[in-house]
Backbone as CSV, one residue per row, in Angstrom:
resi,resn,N_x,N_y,N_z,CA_x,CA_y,CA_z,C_x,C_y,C_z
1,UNK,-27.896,-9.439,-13.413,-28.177,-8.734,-14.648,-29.650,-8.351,-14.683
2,UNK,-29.605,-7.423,-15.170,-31.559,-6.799,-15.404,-31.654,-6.867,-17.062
3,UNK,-33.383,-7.642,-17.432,-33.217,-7.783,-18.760,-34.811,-6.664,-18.513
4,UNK,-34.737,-6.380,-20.008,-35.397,-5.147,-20.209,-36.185,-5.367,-21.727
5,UNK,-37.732,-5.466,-22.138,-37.999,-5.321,-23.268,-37.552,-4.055,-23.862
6,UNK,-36.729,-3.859,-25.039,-36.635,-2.728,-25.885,-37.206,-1.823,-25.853
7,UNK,-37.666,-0.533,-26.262,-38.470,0.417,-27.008,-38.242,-0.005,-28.504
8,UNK,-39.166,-0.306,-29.277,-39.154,-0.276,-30.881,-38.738,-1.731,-30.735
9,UNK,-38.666,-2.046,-32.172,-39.820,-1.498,-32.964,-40.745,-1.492,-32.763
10,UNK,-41.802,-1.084,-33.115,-43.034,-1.233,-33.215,-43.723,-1.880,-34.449
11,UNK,-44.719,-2.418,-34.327,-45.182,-3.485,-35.208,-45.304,-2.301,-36.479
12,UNK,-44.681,-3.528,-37.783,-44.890,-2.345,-38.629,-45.006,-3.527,-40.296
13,UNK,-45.518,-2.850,-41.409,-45.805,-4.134,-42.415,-44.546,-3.641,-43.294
14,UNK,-43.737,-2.071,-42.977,-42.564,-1.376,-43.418,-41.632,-2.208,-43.472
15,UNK,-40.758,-2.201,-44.526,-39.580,-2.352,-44.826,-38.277,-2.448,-44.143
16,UNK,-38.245,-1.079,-43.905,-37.195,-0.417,-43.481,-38.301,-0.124,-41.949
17,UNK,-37.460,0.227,-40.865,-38.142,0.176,-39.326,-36.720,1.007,-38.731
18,UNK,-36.931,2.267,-38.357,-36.037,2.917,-37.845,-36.989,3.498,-36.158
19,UNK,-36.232,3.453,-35.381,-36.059,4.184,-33.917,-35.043,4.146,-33.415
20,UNK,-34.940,5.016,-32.149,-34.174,5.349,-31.338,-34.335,4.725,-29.538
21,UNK,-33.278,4.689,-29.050,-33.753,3.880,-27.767,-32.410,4.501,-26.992
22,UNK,-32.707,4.637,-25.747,-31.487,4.976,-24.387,-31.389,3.785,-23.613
23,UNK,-29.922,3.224,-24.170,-29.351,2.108,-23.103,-28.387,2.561,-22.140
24,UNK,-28.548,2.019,-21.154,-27.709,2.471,-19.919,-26.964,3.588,-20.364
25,UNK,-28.474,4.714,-20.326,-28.072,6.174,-20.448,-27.176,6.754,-21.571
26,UNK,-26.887,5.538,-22.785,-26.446,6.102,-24.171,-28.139,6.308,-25.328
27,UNK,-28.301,7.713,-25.786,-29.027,7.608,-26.706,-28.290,6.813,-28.263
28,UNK,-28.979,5.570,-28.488,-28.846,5.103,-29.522,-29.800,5.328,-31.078
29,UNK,-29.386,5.057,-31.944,-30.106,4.816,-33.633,-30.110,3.055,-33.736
30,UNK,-31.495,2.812,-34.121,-31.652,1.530,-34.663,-32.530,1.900,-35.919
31,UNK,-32.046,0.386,-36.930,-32.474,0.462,-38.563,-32.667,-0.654,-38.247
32,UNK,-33.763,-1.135,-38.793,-34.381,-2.707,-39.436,-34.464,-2.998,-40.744
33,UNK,-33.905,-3.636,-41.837,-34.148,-3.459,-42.943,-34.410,-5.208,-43.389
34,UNK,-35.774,-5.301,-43.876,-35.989,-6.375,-44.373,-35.311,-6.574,-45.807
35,UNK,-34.811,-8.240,-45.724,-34.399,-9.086,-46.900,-35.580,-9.781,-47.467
36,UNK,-36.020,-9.470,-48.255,-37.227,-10.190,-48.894,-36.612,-11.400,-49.923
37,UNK,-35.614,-11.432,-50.068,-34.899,-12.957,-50.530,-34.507,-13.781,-49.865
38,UNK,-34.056,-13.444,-48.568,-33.974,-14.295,-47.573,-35.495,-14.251,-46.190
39,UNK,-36.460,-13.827,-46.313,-37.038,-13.318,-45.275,-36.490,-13.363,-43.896
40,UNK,-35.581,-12.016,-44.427,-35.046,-12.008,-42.620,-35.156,-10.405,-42.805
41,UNK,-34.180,-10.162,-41.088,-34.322,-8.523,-41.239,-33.037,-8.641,-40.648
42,UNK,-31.862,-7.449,-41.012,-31.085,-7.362,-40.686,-31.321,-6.152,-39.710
43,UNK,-30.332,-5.642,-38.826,-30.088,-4.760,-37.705,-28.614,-4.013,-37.980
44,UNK,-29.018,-2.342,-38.118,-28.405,-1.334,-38.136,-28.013,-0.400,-36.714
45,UNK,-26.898,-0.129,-36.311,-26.553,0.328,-34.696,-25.967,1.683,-35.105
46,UNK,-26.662,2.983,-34.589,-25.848,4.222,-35.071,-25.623,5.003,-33.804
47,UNK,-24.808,5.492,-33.521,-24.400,6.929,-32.256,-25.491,7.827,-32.627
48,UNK,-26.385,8.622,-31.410,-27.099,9.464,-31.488,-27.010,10.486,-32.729
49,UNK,-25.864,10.477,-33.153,-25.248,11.819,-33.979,-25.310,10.551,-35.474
50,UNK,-25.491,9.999,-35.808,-25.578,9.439,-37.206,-24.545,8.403,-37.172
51,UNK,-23.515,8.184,-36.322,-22.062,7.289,-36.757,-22.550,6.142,-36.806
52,UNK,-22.204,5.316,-37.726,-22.420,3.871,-37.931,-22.154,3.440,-36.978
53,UNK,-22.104,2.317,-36.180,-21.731,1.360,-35.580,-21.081,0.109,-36.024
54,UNK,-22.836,-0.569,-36.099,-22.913,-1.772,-37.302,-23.807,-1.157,-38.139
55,UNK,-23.318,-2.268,-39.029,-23.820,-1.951,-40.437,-24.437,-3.204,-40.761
56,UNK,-25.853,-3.939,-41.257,-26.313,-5.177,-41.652,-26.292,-6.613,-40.756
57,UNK,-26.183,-6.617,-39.163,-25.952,-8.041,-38.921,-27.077,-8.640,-38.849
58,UNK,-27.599,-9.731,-38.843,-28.383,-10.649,-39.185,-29.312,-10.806,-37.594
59,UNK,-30.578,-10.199,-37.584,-31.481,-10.878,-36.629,-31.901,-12.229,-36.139
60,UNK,-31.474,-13.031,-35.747,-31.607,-14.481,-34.918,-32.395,-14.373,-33.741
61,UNK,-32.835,-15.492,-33.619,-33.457,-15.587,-31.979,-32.647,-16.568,-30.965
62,UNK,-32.660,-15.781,-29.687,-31.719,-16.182,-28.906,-30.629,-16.203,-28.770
63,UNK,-29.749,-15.623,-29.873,-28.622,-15.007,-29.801,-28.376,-13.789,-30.039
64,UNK,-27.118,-13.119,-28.914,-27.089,-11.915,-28.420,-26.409,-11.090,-30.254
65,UNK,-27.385,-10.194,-30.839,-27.022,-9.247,-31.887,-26.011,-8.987,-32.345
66,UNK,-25.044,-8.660,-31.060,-23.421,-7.973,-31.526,-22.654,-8.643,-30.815
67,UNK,-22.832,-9.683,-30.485,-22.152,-10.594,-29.486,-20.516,-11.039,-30.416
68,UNK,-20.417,-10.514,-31.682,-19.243,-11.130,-32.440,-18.598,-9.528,-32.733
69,UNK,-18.941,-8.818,-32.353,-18.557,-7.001,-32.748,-18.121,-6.803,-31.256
70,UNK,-16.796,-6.047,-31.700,-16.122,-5.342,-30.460,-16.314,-3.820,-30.526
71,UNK,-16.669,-3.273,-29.853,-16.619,-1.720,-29.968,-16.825,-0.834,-28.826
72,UNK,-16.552,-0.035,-28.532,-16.914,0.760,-27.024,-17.834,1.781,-27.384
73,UNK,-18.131,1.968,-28.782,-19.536,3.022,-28.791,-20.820,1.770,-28.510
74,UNK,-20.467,0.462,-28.888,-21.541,-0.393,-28.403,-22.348,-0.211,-26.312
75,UNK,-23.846,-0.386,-26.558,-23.804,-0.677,-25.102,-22.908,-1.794,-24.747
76,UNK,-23.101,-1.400,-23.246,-22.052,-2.745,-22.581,-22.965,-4.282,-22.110
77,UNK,-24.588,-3.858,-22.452,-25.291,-5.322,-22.263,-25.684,-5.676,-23.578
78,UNK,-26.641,-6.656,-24.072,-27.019,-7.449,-24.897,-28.205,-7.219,-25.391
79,UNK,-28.269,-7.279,-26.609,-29.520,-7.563,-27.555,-29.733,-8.846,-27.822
80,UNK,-31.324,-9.412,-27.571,-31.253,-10.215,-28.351,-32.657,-10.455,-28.680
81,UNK,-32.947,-11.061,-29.896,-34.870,-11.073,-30.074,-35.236,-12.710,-29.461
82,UNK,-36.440,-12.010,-28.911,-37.345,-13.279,-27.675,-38.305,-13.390,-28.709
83,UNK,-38.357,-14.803,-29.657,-39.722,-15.301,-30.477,-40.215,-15.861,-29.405
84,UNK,-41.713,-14.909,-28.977,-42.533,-15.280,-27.873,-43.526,-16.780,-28.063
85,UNK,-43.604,-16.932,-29.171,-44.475,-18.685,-29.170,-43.352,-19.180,-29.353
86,UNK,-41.904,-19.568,-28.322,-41.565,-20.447,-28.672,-40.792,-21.321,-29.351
87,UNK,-40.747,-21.343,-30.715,-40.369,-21.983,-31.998,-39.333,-21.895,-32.111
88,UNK,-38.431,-20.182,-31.573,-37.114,-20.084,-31.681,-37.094,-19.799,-33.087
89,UNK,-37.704,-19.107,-33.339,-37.322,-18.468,-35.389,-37.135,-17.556,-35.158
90,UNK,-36.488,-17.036,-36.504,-36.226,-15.358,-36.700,-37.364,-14.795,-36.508
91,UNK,-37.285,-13.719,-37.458,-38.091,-12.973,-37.384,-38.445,-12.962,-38.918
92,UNK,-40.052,-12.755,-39.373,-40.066,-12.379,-40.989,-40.930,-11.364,-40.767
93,UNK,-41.255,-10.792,-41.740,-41.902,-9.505,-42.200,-43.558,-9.689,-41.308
94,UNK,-43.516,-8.467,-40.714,-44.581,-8.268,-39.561,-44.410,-8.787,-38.386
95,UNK,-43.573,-9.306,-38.226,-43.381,-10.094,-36.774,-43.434,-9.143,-35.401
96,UNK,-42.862,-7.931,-35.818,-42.344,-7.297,-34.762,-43.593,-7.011,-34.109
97,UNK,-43.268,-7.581,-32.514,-44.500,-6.767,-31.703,-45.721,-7.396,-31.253
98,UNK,-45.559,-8.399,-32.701,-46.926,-9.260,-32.512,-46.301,-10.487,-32.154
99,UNK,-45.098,-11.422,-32.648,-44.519,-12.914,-32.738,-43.402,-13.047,-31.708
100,UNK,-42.973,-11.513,-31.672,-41.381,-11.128,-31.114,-40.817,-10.173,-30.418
101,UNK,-40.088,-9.609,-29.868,-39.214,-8.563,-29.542,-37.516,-8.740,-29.293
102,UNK,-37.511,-7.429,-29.042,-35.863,-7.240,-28.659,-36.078,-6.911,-27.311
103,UNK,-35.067,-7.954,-26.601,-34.967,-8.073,-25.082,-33.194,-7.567,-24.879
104,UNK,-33.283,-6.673,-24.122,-31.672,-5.721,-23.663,-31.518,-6.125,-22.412
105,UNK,-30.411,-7.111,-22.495,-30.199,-7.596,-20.863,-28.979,-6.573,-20.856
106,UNK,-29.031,-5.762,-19.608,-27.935,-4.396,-19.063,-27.018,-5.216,-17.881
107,UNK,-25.940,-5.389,-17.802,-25.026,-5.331,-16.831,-24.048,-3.972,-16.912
108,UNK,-22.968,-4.056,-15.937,-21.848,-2.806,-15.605,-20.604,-3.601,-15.852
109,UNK,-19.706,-3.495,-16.157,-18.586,-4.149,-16.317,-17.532,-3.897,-15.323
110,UNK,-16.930,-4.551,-14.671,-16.008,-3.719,-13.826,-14.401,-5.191,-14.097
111,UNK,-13.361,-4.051,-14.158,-12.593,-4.859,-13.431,-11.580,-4.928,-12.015
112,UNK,-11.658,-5.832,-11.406,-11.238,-6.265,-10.391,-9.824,-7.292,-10.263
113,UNK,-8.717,-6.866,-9.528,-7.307,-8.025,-9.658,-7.285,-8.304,-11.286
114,UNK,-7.735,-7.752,-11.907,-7.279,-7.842,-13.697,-8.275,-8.958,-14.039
115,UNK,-9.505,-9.061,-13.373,-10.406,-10.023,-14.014,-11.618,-8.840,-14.215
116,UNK,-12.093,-9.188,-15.454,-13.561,-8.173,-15.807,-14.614,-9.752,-15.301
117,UNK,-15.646,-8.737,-14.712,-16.978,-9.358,-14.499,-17.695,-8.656,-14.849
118,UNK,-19.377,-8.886,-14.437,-20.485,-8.469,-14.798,-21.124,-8.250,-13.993
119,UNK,-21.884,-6.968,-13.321,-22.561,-6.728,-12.417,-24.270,-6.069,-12.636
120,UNK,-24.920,-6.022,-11.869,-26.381,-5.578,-12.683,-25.751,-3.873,-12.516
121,UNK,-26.864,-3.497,-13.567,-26.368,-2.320,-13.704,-27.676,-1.538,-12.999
122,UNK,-27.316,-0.480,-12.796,-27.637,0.265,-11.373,-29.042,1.242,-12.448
123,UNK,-30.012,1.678,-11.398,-30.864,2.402,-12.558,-32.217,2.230,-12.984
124,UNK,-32.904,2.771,-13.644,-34.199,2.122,-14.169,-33.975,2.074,-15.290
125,UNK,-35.079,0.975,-15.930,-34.851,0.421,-17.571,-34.718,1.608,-18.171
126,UNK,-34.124,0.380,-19.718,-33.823,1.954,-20.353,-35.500,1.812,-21.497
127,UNK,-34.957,3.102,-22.117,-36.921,3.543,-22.712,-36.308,3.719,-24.324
């Protein structure tokens, strides 16, 4: 598997944190929208063209984003945020960039005799 720091966010003291990023050659939509009652930030997944994906799942560290969502407009590798000191916390307001990131580990999926595996996926990171 090849893991890959994200594009975006970028450090921001904003609310709301929108970019765009190309995973294994799908242009994607990402939304960040901070909970200031819970200090967390949830994560928004849209098709280049506006289609929802997900809608609100909850940013954690060390666990993979959409790892509980089935979908085939999803990429086929993993999101997940790397709290770089350590601690293993979410994320709260300003973190991004400076405390944290989103790390995209890319594999290829193939199946073989009716078993799916995981293979690295072929390519340069995505941007």
């Amino acid at each position: 598997m090849s893991r890959y720091r994200m594009k975006g966010p970028e450090r921001s003291q904003s609310i709301i944190i929108n970019w765009a990023s190309t995973l294994d050659g799908v242009r994607y939509r990402f939304r960040l929208a901070y909970r200031e009652r819970y200090d967390c930030w949830d994560i928004d997944v849209q098709t280049a063209s506006g289609v929802t994906i997900i809608s609100g799942s909850r940013v954690v560290e060390g666990y993979p984003l959409f790892g509980a969502f089935s979908d085939a407009r999803l990429p086929p590798g993993q999101i997940t945020y790397v709290d770089t000191t350590g601690a293993g916390q979410p994320p709260t307001r300003g973190d991004w960039r400076s405390r944290g990131f989103l790390m995209y580990e890319s594999f290829t999926p193939t199946v073989e005799n009716n078993e799916l595996s995981a293979v690295p996926a072929p390519g340069p990171p995505p941007t």
